[in-house]
matplotlib code that plots the C-alpha trace (Angstrom):
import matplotlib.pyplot as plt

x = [0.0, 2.5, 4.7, 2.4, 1.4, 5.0, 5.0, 1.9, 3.4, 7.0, 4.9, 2.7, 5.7, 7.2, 4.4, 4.2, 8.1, 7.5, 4.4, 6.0, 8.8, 6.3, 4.5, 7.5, 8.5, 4.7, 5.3, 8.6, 7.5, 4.4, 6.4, 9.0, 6.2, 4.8, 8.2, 9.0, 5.8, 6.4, 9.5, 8.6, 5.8, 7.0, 8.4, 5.2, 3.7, 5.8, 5.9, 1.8, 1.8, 4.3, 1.9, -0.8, 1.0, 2.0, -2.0, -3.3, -0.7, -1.8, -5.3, -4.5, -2.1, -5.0, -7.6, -5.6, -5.3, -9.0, -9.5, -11.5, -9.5, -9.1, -5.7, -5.8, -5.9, -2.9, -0.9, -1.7, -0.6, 2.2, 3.6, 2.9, 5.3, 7.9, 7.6, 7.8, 10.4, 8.4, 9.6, 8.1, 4.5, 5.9, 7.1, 3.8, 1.6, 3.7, 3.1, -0.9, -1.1, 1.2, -1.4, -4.1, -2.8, -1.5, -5.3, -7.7, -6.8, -4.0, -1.7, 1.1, 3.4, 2.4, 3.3, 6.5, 7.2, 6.4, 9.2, 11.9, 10.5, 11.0, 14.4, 15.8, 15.1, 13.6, 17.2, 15.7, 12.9, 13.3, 10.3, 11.5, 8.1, 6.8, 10.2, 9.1, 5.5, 6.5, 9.2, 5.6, 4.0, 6.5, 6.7, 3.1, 3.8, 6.2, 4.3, 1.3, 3.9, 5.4, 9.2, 9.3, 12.8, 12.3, 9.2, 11.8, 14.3, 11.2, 9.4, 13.3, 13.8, 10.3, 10.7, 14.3, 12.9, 9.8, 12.0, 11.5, 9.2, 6.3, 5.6, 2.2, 4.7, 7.0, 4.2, 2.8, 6.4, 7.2, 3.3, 4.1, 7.5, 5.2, 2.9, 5.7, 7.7, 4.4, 4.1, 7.4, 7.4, 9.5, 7.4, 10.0, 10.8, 7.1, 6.2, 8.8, 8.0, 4.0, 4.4, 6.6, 3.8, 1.7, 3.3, 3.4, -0.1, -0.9, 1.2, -0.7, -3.9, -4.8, -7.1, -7.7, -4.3, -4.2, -6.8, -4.5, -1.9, -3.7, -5.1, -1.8, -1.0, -3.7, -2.7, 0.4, -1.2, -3.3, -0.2, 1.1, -1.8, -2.9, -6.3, -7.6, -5.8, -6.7, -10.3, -10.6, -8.3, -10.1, -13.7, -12.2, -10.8, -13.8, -15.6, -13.4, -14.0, -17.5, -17.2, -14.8, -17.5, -16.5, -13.6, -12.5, -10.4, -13.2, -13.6, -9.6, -10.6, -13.1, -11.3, -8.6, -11.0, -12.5, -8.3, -8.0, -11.2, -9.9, -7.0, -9.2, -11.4, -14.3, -15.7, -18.9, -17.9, -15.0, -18.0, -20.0, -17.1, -16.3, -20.0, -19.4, -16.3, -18.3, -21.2, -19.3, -17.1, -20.0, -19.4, -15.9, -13.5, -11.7, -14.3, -13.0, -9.6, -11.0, -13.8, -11.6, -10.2, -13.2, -14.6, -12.4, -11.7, -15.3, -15.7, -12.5, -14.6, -17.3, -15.7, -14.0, -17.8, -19.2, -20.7, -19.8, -22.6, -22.2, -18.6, -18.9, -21.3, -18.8, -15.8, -17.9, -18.4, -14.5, -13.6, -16.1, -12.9, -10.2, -8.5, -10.2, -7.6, -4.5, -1.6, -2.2, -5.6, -3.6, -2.8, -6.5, -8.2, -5.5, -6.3, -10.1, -10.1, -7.6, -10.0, -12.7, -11.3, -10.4, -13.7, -15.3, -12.8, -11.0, -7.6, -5.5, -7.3, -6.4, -2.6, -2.4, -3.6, -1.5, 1.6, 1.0, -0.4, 3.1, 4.7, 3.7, 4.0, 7.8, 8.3, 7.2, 8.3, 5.1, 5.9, 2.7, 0.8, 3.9, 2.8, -0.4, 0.3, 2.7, -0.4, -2.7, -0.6, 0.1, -3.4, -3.9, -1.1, -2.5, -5.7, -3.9, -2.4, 1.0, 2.4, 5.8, 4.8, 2.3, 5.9, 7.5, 5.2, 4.4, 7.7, 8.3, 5.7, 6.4, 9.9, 8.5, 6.5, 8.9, 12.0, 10.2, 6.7, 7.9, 11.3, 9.2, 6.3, 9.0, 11.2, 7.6, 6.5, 10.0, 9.9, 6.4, 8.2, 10.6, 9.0, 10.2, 13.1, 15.6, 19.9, 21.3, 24.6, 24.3, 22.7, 23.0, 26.5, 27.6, 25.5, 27.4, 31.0, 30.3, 29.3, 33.2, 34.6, 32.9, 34.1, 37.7, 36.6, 35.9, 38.7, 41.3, 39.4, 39.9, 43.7, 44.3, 42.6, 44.9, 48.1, 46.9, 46.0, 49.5, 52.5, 53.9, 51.3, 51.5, 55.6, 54.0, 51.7, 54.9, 57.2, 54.0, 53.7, 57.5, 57.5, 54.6, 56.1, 54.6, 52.4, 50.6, 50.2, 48.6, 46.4, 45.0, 44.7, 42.6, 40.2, 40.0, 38.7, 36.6, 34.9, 34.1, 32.9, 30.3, 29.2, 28.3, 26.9, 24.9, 24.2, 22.9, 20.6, 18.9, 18.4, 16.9, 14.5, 13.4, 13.0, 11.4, 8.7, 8.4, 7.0, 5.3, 3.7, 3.6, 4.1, 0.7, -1.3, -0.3, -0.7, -4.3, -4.6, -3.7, -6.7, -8.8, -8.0, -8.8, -12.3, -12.2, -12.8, -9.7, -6.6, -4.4, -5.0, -4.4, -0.9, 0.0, -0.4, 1.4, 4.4, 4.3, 4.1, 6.8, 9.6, 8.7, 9.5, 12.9, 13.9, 12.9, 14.9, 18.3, 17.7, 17.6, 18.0, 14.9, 15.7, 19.0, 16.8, 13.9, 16.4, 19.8, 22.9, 23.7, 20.1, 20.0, 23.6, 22.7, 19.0, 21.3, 23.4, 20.3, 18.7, 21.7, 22.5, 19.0, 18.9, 22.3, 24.4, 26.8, 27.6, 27.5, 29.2, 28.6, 29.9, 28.1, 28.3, 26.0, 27.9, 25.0, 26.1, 29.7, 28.5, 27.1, 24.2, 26.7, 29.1, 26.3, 25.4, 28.9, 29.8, 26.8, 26.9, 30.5, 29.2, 26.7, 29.1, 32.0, 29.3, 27.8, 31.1, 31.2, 28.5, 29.1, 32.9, 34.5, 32.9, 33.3, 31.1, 31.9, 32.0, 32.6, 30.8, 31.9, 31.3, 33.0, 34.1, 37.9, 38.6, 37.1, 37.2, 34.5, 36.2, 34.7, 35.6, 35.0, 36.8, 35.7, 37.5, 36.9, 39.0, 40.7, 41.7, 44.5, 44.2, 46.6, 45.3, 42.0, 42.5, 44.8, 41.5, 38.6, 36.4, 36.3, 34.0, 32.9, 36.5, 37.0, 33.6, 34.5, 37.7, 36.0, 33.5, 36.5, 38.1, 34.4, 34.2, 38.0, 38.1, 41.4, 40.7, 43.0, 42.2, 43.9, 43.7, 45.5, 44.7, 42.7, 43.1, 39.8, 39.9, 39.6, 38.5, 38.8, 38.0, 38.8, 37.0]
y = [0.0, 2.3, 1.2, 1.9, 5.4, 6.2, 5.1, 7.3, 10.1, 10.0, 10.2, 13.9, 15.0, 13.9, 15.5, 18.5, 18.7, 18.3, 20.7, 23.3, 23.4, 23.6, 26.5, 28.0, 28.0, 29.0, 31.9, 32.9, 32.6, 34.9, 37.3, 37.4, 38.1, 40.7, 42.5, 42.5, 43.8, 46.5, 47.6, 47.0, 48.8, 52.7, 51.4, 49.8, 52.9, 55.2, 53.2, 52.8, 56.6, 57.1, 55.1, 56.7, 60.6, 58.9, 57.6, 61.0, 62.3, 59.9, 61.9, 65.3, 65.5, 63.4, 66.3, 68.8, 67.5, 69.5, 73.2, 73.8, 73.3, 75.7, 77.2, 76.3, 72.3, 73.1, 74.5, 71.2, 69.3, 71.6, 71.2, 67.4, 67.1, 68.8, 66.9, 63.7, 64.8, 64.2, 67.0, 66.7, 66.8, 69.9, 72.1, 70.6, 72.6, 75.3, 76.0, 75.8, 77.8, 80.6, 80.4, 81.0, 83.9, 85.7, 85.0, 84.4, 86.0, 88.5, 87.9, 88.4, 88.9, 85.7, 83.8, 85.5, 84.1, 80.2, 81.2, 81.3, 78.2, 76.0, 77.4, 75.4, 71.8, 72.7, 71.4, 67.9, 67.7, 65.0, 65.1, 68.2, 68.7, 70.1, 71.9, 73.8, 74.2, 75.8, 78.2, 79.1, 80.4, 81.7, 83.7, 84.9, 85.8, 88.2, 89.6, 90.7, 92.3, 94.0, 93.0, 91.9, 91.0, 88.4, 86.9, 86.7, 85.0, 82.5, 81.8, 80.6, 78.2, 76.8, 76.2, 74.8, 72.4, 70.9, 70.4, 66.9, 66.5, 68.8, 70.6, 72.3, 74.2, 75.4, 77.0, 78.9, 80.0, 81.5, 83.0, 84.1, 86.2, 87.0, 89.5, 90.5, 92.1, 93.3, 95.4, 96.7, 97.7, 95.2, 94.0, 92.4, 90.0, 89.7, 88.8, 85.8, 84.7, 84.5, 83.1, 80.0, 79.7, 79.0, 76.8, 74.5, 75.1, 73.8, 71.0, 69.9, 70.6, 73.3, 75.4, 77.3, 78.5, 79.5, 81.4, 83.3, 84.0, 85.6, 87.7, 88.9, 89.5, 91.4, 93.7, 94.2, 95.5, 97.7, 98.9, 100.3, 101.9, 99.4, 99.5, 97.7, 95.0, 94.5, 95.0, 92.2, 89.7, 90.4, 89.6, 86.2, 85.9, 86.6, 84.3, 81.3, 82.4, 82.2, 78.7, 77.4, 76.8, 78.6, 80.7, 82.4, 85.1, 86.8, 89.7, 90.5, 90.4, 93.0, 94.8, 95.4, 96.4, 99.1, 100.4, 100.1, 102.2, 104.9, 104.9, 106.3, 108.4, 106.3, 106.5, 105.0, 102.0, 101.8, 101.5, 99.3, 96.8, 97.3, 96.1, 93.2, 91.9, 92.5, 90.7, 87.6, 87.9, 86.4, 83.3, 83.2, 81.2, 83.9, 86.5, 87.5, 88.6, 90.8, 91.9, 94.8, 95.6, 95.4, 97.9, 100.2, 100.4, 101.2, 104.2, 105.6, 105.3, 107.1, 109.8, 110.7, 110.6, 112.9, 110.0, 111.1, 109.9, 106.3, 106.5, 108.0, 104.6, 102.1, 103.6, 103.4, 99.6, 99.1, 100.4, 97.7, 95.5, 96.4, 93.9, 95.8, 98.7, 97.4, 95.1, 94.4, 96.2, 99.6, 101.2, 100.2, 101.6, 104.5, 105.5, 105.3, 108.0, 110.1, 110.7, 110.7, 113.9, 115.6, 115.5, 116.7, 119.6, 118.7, 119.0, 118.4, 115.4, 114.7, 115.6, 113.0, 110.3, 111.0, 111.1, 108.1, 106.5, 108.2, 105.8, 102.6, 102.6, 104.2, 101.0, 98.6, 100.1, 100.3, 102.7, 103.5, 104.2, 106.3, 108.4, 108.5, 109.6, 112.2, 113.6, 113.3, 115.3, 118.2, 118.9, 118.7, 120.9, 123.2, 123.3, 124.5, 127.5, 125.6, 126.1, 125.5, 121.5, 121.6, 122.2, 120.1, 117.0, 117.8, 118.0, 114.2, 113.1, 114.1, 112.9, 109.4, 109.6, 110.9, 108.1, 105.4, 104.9, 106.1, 103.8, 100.7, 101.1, 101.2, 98.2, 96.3, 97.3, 95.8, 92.8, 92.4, 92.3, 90.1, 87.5, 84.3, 85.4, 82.5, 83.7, 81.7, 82.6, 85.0, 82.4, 85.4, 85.5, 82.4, 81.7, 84.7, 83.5, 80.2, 81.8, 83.2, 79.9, 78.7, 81.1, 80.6, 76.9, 78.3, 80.2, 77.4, 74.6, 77.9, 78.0, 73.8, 73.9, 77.1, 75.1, 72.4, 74.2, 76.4, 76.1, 79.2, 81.3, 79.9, 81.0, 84.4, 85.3, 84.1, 86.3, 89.1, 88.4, 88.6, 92.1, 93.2, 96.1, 96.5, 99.4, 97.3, 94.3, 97.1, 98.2, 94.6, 93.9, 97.4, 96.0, 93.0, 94.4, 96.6, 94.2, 92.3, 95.2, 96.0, 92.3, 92.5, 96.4, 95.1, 92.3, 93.4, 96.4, 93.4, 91.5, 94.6, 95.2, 91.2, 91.1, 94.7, 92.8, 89.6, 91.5, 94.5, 91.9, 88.6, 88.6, 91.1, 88.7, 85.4, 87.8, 88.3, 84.2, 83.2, 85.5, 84.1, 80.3, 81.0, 80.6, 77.5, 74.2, 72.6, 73.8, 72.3, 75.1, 77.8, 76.0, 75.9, 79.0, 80.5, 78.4, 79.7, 83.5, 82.4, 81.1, 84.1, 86.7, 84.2, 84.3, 88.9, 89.0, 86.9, 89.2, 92.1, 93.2, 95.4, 96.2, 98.0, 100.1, 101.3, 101.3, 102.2, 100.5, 100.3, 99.1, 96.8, 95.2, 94.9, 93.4, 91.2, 90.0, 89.9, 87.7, 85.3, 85.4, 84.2, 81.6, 80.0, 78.9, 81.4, 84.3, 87.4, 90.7, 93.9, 97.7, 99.2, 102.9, 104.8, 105.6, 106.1, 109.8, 108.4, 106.1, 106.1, 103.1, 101.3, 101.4, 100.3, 97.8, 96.3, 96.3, 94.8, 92.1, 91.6, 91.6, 88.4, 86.5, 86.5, 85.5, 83.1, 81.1, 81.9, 79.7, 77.2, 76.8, 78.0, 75.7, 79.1, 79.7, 83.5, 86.4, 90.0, 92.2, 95.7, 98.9, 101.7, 105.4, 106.8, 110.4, 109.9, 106.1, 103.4, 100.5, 96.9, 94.1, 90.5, 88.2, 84.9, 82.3, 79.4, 76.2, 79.0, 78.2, 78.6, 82.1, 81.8, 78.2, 79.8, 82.4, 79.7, 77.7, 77.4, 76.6, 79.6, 82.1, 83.6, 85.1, 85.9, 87.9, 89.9, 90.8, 91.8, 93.8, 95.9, 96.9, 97.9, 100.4, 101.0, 99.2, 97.8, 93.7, 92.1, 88.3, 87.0, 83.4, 80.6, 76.9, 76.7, 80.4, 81.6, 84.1, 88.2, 90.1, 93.8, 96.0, 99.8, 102.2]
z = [0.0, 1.1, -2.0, -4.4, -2.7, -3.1, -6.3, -7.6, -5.5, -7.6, -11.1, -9.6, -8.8, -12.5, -13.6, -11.9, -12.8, -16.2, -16.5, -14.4, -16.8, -19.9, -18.2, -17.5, -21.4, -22.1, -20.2, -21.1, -24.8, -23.7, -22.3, -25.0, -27.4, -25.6, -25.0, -28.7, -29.6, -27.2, -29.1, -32.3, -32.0, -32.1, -35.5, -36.8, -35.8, -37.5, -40.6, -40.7, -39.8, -43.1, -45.4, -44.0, -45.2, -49.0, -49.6, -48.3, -50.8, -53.6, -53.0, -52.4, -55.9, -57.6, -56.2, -57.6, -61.2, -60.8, -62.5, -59.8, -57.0, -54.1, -53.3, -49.6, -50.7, -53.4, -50.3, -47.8, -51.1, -51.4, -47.8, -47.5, -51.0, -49.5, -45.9, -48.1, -50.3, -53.9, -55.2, -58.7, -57.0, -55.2, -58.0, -59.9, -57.7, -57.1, -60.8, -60.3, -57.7, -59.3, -61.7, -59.5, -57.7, -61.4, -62.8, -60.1, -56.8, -58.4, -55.2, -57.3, -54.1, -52.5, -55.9, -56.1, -52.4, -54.1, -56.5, -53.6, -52.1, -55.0, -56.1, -53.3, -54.7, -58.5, -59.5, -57.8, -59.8, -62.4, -65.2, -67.7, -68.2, -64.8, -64.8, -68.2, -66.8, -63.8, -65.8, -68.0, -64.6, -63.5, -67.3, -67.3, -64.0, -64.1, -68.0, -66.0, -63.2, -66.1, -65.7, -69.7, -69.3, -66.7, -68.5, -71.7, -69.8, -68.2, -71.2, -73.0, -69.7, -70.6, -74.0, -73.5, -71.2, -73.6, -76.1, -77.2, -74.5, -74.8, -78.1, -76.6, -74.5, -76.7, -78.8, -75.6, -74.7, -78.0, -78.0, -74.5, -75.8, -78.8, -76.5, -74.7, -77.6, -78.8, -75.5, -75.8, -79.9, -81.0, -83.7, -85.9, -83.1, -82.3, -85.5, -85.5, -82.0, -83.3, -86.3, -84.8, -82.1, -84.8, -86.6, -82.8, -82.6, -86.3, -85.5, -82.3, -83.9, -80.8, -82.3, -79.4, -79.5, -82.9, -82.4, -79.8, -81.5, -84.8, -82.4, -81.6, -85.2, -85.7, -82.9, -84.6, -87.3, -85.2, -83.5, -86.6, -88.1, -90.7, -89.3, -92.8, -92.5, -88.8, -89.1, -91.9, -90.0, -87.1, -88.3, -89.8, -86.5, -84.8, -87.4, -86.5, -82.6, -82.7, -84.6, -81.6, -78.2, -75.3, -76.5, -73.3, -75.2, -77.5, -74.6, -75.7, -79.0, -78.6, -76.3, -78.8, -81.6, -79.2, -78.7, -82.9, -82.9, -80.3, -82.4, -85.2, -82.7, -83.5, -80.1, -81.0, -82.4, -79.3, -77.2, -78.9, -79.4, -75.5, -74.7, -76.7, -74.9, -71.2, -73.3, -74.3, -70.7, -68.9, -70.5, -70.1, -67.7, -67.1, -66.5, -63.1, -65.0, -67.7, -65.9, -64.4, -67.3, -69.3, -66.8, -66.9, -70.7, -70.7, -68.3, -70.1, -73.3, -72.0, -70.2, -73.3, -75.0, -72.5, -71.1, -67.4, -65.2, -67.2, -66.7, -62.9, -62.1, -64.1, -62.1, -58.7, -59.5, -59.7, -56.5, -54.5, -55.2, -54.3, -56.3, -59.3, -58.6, -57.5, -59.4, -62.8, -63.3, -61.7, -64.9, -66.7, -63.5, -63.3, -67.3, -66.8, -63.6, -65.2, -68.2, -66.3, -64.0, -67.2, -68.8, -65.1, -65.4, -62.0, -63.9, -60.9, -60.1, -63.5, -63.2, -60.2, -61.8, -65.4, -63.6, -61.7, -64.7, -66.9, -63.8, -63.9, -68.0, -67.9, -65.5, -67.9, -70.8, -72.9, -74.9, -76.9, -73.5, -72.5, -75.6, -74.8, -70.9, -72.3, -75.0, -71.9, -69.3, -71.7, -72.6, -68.7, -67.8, -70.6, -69.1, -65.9, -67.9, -66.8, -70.3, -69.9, -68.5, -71.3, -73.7, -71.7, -71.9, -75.4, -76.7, -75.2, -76.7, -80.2, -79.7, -78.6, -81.7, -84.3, -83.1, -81.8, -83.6, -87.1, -87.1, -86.0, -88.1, -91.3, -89.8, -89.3, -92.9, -93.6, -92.2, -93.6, -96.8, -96.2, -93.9, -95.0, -95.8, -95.3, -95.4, -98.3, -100.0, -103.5, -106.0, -108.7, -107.8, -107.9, -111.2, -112.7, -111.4, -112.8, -116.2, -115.9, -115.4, -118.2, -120.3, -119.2, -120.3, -123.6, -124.2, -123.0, -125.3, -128.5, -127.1, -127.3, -131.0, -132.1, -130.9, -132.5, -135.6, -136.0, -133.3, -135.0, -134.3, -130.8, -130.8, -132.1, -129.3, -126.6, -128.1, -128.3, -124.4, -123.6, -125.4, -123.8, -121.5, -117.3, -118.3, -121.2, -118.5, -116.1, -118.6, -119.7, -115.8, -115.6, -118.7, -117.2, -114.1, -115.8, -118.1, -114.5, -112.6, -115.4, -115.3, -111.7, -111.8, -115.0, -112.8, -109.9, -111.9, -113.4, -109.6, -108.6, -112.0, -111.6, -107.6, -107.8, -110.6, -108.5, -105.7, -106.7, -109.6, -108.8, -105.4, -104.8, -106.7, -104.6, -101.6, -103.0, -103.8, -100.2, -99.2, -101.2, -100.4, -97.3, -97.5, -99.0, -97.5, -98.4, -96.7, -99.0, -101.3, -98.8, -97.8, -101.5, -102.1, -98.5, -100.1, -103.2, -102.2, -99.4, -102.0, -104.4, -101.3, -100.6, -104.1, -104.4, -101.3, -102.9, -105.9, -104.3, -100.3, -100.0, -96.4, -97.8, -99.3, -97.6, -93.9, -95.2, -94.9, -90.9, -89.8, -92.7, -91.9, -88.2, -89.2, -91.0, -88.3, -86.0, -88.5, -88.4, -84.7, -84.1, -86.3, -85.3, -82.2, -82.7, -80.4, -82.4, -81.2, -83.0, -82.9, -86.2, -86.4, -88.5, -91.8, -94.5, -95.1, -95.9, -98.4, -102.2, -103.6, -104.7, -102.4, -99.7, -102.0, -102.1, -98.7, -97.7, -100.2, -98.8, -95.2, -96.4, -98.1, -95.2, -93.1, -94.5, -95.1, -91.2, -90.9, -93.3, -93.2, -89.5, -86.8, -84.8, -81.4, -81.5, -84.0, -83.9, -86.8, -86.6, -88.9, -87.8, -88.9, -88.8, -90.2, -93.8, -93.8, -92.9, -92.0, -91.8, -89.7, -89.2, -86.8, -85.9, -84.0, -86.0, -87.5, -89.9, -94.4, -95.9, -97.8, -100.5, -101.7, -101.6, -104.0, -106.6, -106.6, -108.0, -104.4, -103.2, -105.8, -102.4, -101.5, -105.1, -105.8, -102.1, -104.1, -107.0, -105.3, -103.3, -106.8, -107.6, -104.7, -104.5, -100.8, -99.5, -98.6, -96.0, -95.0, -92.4, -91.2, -89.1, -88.3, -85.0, -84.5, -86.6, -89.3, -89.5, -92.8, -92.7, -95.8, -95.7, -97.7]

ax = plt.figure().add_subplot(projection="3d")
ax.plot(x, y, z, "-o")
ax.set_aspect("equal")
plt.show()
């Protein structure tokens, strides 16, 4: 009994041995378990926390691809990019909300503060194009704050970064610089800047934008008095608009038909057109940006009408909103009250707001408003009986008028001309120089057949050339020379009859046919026709430079080097002096035939990156010179063979005008030709 008692006793305390020690491993594994949770758990925490921030990311950015979307969410989507270092999604909304703030809110100062923030880590952002979006704000941005320069300099970042990429944007960043050298007079660069727009816009099949930018031309021809022309483009323009739904530009449209009409002291029809753009505004997306403007154009229209208590209601309207009268819509609001004064006869009133007005367009450089501030303020100040401010303000105004508006209306008419222009190398030339080698062909084929045909009279004409004495060799060289010079003088007088025919003849009746195929269906036509009337202005301009003419010869040669610089990666330097007075037709004519050729063996032949072009005056000289530092030629060898017609016919042309020619070149150490006259 007692045996087996002991016995059952030894196997509970096995038992309780054995369970004890499986508790104990139960409980240490428990505990284990716990304590690693516990210090895992800040770290499962953080990391949930961290997916948590990259979803509400995913939603915020994918919100914001909205147009409606309120700046407040841009700037939690801003911050939260930033915090997670995606810095694409950063810059990405920087650039939307610098667009709201430049056309919804006009905080222009706040959006200039988003351009310091994302200088810091835009060099971080990889896709090129959010990089050339943001540059496009940032462009607009600083047009409507009027620093031109800077929205140059914007608008060239953002089309250097599409390329390749984004061909949408590099049509709005050369339509962008295209209203900024419209704004500033430089209508020859505008005009290229538009046209290459359009050509991005044709490609991309964006209507919309096309649209755009023929407005823009047609301002250019408003800007320059050709109110014809700008009246009929602009009804096909506002044809085409009314065909496109929803066109949010048509109030600008109008807008700048009322300015045209001014322009022409039509203030009826100003009006009219002005009540047309606030008409069609109410429809547009952007009615809270040219409402202001709208507004204000239209109070200014009837206070110059007479119109007072209209204008006095309008102009009450404006200043509820004080965004109405401050930033961009300053100068509209600031035009309207100063007209608005002068027509009540509260001419100091009047004065204020001129000068302040004078101000803001001096800053920007507008300089047709400037001339318009500068009209306004004398016939205040004269009103005053302050005559000598009247004078003063009067006199600047003419002067604007006579150097500015006169010069760019003739280089506009110019360029007009010569649009398509493309820089190619003197075909006439080179057909002419080529008829002179044939001939020398000629004459040594008659020389092989005489030798042949009698070796004495060969010994004859030796012995006749041994005799000949110096002076006769001068005098044959002089005929020579002469017989040359008349070839190119009769030469060139029948470039200029032909290219003066080709445009005043043919070239006015394609003008006439691309008009006309505009109306029909197929564009085909239209496209024909553009390249026909195109290589017929290419081929009037090779004949003949009409901008030598109608500018004289130091704005045509630096139009020519402009031209060139702009069209190639070259670095062009240039110091031209005017010299017209010291020059004759055909010594203009020479020199700047000269100037074309060297260049464009520049371009073709020296693998330079830089080149100096300088016309300069010394006593009674004018002295030319052109250095580049290119792979440099062998002079010598150039002049002994027969490659190089272009060096030969620069020679040529210096005996024509009596010029001294020195060519100096060296291998790897570029190449400087200097003619003296």
């Amino acid at each position: 009994m007692d045996e087996n008692y002991n016995k059952i006793k030894a196997k509970v305390a096995l038992y309780l041995r054995t369970q004890s020690k499986s508790l104990m491993k139960f409980i240490f594994k428990l505990v284990s378990f716990f304590l690693i949770l516990y210090v895992q758990h800040p770290f499962l925490q953080a990391q949930n926390k961290s997916s948590d921030l990259y979803k509400k990311l995913e939603v915020l950015d994918s919100l914001s691809q909205e147009n409606s979307i309120s700046d407040s969410l841009l700037i939690e989507t801003i911050t939260l990019a930033k915090q997670l270092k995606e810095y694409d999604i950063a810059v990405d909304k920087i650039a939307s909300l610098i667009k709201s703030y430049n056309y919804n809110t006009n905080q222009k100062s706040e959006a200039k503060k988003l351009i310091s923030q994302a200088t810091s880590f835009l060099h971080l952002v990889e896709d090129k194009n959010i990089i050339s979006r943001y540059y496009f704000e940032v462009a607009d941005l600083y047009y409507y704050s009027g620093a031109f320069e800077a929205s140059l300099k914007h608008y060239d970042s953002a089309f250097y970064y599409a390329k390749n990429i984004n061909s949408s944007l590099q049509g709005l960043s050369k339509f962008g610089k295209g209203i900024v050298y419209v704004d500033t007079g430089d209508f020859g660069k505008a005009s290229i800047a538009l046209q290459e727009a359009i050509t991005y816009f044709k490609k991309d099949k964006d209507t919309l934008n096309w649209i755009n930018a023929k407005n823009s031309i047609t301002i250019l021809y408003g800007k320059n008095g050709f109110y014809e022309e700008e009246e009929e483009e602009r009804n096909e323009l506002i044809n085409l608009a009314n065909s496109y739904k929803n066109y949010p530009n048509l109030p600008s449209v109008y807008y700048n038909a009322a300015a045209s009409a001014n322009k022409t002291s039509n203030q009826k029809k100003r009006i009219s057109y002005l009540l047309k753009a606030l008409l069609v505004n109410e429809n547009s997306e952007y009615k809270d940006f040219f409402q202001p403007i709208l507004n204000s154009g239209l109070a200014a229209a009837y206070a110059d009408s007479d119109s007072i208590a209209k204008a006095e209601k309008i102009i009450k309207q404006i200043e509820l909103d004080s965004n109405s009268v401050t930033g961009f819509n300053e100068s509209f609001y600031l035009d309207a009250k100063m007209r608005l004064t002068f027509a009540k006869k509260k001419y100091r009133e009047s004065e204020k707001y001129g000068l302040a007005y004078l101000k803001l367009k001096r800053q920007s450089s507008e300089y047709e408003e400037i001339q318009e501030a500068e009209q306004f303020l004398s016939k205040t100040y004269k009103a005053l009986g302050d005559e000598k401010s009247a004078l003063k303000h009067y006199e600047s105004f003419t002067k604007l008028k006579d150097s500015i508006s006169n010069v760019q209306k003739l280089r506009v008419l110019s360029y007009y001309q010569t649009l398509y222009e493309t820089e190619k190398r003197d075909l006439k030339i080179q057909a002419q120089q080529g008829d002179i080698e044939l001939l020398n062909a000629k004459n040594k084929l008659k020389a092989q057949w005489l030798w042949f045909g009698s070796f004495s009279l060969i010994i004859f004409f030796i012995v006749i050339i041994i005799l000949r004495s110096r002076s006769f060799m001068k005098k044959q060289q002089k005929l020579q020379e002469s017989f040359t010079q008349q070839v190119i003088a009769s030469q060139e007088h029948e470039r200029n009859k032909l290219a003066m025919e080709l445009h005043d003849s043919v070239g006015q009746q394609l003008m006439l046919l691309v008009r006309k195929t505009k109306v029909l269906p197929d564009s085909s036509f239209q496209e024909l026709a553009s390249e026909a009337l195109s290589s017929v202005r290419t081929i009037s301009h090779d004949l003949y430079p009409v901008v030598l003419m109608r500018l004289g010869f130091s704005e045509a040669v630096q139009q020519l080097v402009n031209s060139i610089d702009e069209n190639s990666d070259m670095f062009f330097t240039t110091e031209i002096m005017f010299v017209d007075d010291m020059l004759n037709d055909d010594e203009a004519l020479h020199l700047y035939r000269i100037i074309q050729e060297v260049l464009q063996n520049t371009l073709k032949h020296s693998e330079s990156k830089s080149v100096l072009v300088e016309v300069v005056r010394i006593n009674k000289k004018v002295i030319l010179k052109i250095k580049d530092n290119g792979v440099g030629f062998n002079v010598d060898m150039a002049l002994k063979t027969n490659n190089s017609l272009g060096l030969k016919s620069i020679k040529e042309r210096c005996k024509i005008i009596q010029a001294e020619l020195f060519v100096e070149s060296h291998s790897n150490k570029g190449t400087l030709t200097k003619v003296i006259l």
